[in-house]
C-alpha positions, 0 to 999 in steps of 0.5 A, spaced: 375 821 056 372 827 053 375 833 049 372 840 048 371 840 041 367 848 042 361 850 040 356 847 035 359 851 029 365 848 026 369 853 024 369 856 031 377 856 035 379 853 041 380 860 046 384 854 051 392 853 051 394 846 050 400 846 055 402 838 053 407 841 048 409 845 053 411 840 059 414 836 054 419 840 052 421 843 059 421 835 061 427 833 055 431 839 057 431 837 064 433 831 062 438 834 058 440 839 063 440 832 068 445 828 063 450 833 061 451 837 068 456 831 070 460 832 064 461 839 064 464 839 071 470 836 071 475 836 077 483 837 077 485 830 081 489 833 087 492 828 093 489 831 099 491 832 105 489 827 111 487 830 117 490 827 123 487 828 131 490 833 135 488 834 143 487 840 145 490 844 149 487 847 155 486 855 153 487 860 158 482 863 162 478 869 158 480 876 161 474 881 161 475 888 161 469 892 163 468 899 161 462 903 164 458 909 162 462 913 165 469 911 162 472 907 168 476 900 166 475 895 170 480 889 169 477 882 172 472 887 176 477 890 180 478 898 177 484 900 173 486 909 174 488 910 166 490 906 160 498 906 161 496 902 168 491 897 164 498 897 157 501 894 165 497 889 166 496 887 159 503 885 157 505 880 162 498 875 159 501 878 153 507 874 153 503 867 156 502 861 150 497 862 149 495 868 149 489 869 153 483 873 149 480 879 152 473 880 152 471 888 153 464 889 155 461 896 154 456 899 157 451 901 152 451 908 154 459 908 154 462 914 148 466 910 142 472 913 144 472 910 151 472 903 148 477 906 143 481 907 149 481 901 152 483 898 145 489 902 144 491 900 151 490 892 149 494 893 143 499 897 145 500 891 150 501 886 146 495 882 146 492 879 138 485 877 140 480 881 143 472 880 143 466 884 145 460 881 148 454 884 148 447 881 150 444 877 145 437 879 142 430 878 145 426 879 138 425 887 141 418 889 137 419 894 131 418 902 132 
């Protein structure tokens, strides 16, 4: 094994890092750090609760309201006149347990308070869980 001892001339310094001290301090405190971590952390002992198989219960077929661009509703593809009449069609599924959910597809072009009017007539209702659905997205190229 050689060692670079520098130039010919005795008094001239080594203009290299000597990193060995370096890389044994950091791996004694990672020991220390590895050793004192358990400690540190200490837990309160509860008695936890164990889980017990339910069966599941059959959900009720999913509701879809669709709203086109134009504003019209449709309830399960059939169209509906106005909020009040989708508010009566909403409240005897309201009443079913479970609920059944409503899935509100808008079209893209469809104003924000056509939507909104389709969820003022789902919570006036009765209905608790309504979703949107929307087209999943293709990875369309950045503009």
């Amino acid at each position: 094994m050689s060692m670079s001892v520098g130039d010919s001339d005795e008094g001239s310094a080594i203009a290299e890092i000597n990193t060995t001290p370096l890389v044994d301090v950091m791996l004694v405190l990672l020991i220390i750090f590895l050793i004192t971590i358990p400690i540190i952390t200490k837990t309160v002992k509860l008695t936890l609760p164990k889980a017990v198989n339910i069966p599941t219960q059959t959900k009720p077929e999913n509701i879809t309201v669709s709203v086109t661009d134009e504003g019209k509703m449709y309830w399960n593809g059939v169209e509906v006149e106005n909020t009040r009449a989708l508010t009566d069609l909403v409240k005897p599924e309201a009443i079913k347990v479970p609920q059944p959910e409503i899935h509100i597809r808008g079209d893209v072009g469809t104003l924000y308070k056509d939507i909104g009017k389709v969820i003022f007539g789902i919570q006036r209702g009765g209905i608790i869980r309504v979703g949107f659905i929307t087209e999943p997205d293709k990875g369309t190229p950045l503009r």
